[in-house]
VOZALO-714092 format. One line per 8 residues: number of its first residue (from 1); their letters; for each residue z, y, x of C-alpha. Coordinates in pm, 1 decimal. Each point is the difference from the previous one (the first is absolute). Layout:
// residues N
NUM = a = Z Y X; ... .
END
This chain:
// residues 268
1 = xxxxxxxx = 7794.5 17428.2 3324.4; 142.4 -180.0 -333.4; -203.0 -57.6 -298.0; 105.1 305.4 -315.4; 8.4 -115.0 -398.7; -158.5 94.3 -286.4; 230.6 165.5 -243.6; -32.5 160.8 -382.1 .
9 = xxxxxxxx = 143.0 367.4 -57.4; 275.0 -30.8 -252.4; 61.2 398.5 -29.9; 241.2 161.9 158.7; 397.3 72.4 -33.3; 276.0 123.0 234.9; 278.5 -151.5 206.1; 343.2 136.7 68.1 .
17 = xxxxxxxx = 99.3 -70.8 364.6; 366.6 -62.8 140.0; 24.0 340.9 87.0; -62.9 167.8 -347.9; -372.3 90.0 10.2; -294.2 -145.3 -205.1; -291.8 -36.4 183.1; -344.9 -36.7 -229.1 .
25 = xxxxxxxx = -171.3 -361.9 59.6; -280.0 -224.1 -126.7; 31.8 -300.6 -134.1; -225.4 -239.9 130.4; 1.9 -365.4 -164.5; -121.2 -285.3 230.5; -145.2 -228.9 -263.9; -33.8 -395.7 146.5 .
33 = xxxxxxxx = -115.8 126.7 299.4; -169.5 -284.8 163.2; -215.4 -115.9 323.5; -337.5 -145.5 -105.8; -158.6 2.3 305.6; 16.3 6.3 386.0; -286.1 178.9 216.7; -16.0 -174.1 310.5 .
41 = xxxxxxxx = -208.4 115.3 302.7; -121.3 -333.7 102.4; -223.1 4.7 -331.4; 11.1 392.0 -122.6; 28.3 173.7 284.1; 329.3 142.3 -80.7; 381.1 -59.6 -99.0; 71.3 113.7 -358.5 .
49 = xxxxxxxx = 186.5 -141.4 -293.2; -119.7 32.8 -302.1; 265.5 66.7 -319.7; -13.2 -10.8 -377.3; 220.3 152.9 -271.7; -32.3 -14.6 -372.8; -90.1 -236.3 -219.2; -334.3 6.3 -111.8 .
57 = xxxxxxxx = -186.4 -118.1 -358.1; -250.6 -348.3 137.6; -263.6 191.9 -198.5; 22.5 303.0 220.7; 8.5 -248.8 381.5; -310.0 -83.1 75.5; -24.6 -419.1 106.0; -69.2 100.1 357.2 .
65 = xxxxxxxx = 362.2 184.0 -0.7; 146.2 -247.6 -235.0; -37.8 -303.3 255.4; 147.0 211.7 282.8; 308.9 32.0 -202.0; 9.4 -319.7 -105.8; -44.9 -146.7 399.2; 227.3 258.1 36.8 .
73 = xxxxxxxx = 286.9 -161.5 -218.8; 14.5 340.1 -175.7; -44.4 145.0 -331.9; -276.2 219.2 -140.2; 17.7 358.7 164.3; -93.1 309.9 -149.4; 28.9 224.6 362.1; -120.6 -151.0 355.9 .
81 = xxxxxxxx = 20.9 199.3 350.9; -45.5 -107.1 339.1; 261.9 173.6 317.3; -59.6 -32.0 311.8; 196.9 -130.5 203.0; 22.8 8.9 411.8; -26.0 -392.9 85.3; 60.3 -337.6 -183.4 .
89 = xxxxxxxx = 400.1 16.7 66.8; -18.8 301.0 -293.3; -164.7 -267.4 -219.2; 225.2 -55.7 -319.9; -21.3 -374.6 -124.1; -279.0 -42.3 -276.7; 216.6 -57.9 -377.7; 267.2 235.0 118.0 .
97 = xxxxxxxx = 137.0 236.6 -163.1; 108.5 295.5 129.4; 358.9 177.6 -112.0; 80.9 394.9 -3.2; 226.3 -48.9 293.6; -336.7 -18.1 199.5; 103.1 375.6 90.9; 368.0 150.4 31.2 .
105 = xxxxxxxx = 163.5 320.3 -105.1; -111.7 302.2 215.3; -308.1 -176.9 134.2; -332.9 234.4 -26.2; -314.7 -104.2 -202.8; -362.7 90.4 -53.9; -93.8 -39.0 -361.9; -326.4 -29.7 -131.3 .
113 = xxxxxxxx = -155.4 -5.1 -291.2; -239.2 212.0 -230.7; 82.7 340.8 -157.6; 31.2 74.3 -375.7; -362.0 133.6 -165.6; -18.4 341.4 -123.2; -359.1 -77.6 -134.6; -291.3 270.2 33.1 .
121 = xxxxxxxx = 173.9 299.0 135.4; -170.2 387.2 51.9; -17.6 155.3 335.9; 308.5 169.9 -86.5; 221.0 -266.3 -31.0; -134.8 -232.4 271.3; -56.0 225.5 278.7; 235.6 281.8 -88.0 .
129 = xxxxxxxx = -307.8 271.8 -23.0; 107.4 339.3 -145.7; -311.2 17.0 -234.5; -146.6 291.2 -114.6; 97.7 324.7 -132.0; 159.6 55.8 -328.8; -163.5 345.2 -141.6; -254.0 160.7 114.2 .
137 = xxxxxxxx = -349.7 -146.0 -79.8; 119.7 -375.0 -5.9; -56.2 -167.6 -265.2; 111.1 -359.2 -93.8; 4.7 -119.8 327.1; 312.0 114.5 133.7; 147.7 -365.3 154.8; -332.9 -77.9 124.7 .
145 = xxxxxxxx = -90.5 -103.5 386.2; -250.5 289.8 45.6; -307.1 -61.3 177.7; -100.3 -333.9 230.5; -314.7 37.7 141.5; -105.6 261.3 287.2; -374.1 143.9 7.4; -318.9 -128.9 -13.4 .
153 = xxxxxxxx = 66.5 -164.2 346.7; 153.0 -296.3 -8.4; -35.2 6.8 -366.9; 212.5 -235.1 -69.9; 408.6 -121.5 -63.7; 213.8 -92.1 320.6; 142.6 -328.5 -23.2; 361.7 8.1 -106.2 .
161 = xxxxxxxx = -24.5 319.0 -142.2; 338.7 89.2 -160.8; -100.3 18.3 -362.0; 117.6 -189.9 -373.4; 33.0 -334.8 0.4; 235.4 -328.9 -28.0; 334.3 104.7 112.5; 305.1 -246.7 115.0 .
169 = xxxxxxxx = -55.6 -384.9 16.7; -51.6 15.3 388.3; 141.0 -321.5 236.6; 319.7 197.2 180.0; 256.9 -69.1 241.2; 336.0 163.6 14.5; 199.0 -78.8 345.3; 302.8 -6.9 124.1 .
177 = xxxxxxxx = 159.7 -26.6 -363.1; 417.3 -143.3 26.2; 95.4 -338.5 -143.4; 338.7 120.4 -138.1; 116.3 -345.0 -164.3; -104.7 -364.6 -40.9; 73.2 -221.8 -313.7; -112.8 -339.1 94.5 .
185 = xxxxxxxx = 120.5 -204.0 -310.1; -198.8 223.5 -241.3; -315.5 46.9 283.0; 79.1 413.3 -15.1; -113.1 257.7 279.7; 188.1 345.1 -42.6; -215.7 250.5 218.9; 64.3 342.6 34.8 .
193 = xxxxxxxx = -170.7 262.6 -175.3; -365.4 -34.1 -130.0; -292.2 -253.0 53.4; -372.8 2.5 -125.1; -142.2 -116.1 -331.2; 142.0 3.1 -357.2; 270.7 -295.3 -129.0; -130.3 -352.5 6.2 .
201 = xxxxxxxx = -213.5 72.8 296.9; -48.6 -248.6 297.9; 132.4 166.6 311.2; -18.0 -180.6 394.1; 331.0 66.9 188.7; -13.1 -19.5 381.4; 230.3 93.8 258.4; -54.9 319.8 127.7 .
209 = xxxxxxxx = -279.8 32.9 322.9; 115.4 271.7 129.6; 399.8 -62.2 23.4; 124.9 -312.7 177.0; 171.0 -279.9 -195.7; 360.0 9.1 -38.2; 258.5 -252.5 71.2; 61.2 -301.1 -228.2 .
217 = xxxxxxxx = -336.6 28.5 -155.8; -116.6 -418.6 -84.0; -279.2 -99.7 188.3; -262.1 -142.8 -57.0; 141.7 93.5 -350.7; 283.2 -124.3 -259.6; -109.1 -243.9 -218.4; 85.5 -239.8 -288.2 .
225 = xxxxxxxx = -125.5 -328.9 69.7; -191.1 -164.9 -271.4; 66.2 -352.0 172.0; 443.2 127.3 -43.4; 195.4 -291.7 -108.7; 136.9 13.2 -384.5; 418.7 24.3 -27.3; 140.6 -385.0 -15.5 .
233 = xxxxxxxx = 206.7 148.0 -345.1; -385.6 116.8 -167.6; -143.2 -381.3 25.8; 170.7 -230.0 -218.4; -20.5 280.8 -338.1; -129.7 -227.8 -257.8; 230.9 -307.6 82.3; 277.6 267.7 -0.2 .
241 = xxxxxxxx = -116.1 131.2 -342.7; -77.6 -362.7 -125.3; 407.1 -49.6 106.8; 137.3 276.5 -143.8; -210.1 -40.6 -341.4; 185.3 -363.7 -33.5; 349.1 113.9 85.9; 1.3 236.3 -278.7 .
249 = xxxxxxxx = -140.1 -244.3 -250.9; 272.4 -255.5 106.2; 249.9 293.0 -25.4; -129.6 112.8 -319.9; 14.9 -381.5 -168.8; 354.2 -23.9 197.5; 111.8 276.8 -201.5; -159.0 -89.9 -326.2 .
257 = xxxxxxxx = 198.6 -327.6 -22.2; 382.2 63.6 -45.7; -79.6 327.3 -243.7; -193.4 -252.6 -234.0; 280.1 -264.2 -7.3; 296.9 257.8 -17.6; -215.0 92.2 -319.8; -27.3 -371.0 -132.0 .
265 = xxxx = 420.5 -2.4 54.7; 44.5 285.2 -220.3; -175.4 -110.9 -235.0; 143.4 -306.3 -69.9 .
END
């Protein structure tokens, strides 16, 4: 069992394959997905690794949250999730940060995340009721759920009576959803067909518990270390810069010189 990531719904486009077709995908944008945490079972009772993604306003972290980032060696998260994972070999190394290539092309995924609001829907719309009849003695109440109670006895309304209320906004889980393509240098999942919620919504993507992993798949997960070392060519900028600024003063005063005293020569 690996550890999944938190994601952000982008929307959703289309993607020709070699063969001529387009197949409809998601975009799903993994957005500085990093560990914060490790769940060990010596003092929690369980393996888990907590992630973060986002970046977060300080005024909207609480100080108990803010410290755990900061022992962390992270920055300020706006989304945190815990996965479980099956012992501490699946734990992911705490300031990592974990890349798209985490999952391959054609590897299965359960997606979850929470379904767009419709608001306060009738009977009608949220249970699919037929309503009542349109002629014929009824009269401004033709969408309406009918009646709700039964007689005197128990004279009362069943629990989860199908009747008006909030509709949508519900935690959901779609499985078995295909991870058509990776983009690892802009942190892109590509994942075919629909997912829940609405665009800019937090989504946790798993690998599939029902399906067995394929091959090739990174375990305990692929990661960008935070601790990778910088390019030998990136370190000396500013003496470079400081170098370059002097050669073309030199070259400008270099070239300044023999134009003034060709001048002087002409003139005299």
């Amino acid at each position: 069992m690996r550890t999944g990531v938190i994601a952000k719904k982008v929307g959703m486009t289309r993607l020709f394959q070699e063969d001529g077709r387009h197949v409809p995908v998601t975009v799903l944008s993994l957005e500085d997905c990093q560990v914060v945490l490790h769940r060990t079972a010596d003092r929690d009772g369980y393996f888990a690794v907590q992630l973060g993604a986002g970046e977060a306003k300080q005024k909207n972290v609480n100080k108990p949250q803010r410290e755990a980032f900061a022992k962390a060696e992270v920055g300020l998260k706006k989304k945190v999730a815990e996965f479980r994972v099956e012992s501490e070999d699946g734990l992911v190394p705490v300031g990592s940060t974990i890349s798209a290539d985490h999952f391959v092309a054609g590897q299965k995924v359960d997606i979850t995340g929470h379904t767009q609001g419709k608001g306060f829907a009738g009977a009608m719309k949220r249970w699919g009721f037929g309503g009542l009849r349109a002629t014929h003695g009824v009269s401004l109440s033709h969408r309406s759920h009918g009646s709700t109670g039964n007689r005197q006895d128990p004279g009362r309304v069943f629990k989860n009576k199908k009747m008006a209320g909030h509709m949508g906004d519900r935690q959901r889980t779609q499985q078995n959803l295909e991870i058509v393509r990776t983009d690892a240098d802009r942190g892109l999942l590509f994942v075919k067909g629909s997912v829940p919620g609405s665009k800019n919504g937090w989504l946790l993507v798993r690998d599939a518990v029902k399906l067995p992993l394929p091959e090739g798949v990174p375990f305990p997960g692929a990661v960008i270390s935070k601790n990778a070392p910088k390019p030998e060519a990136e370190e000396p900028k500013l003496a470079d810069q400081a170098e370059a600024a002097d050669a073309a003063i030199e070259e400008n005063n270099t070239a300044e010189a023999p134009a003034a005293e060709g001048d002087e020569g002409k003139e005299g």
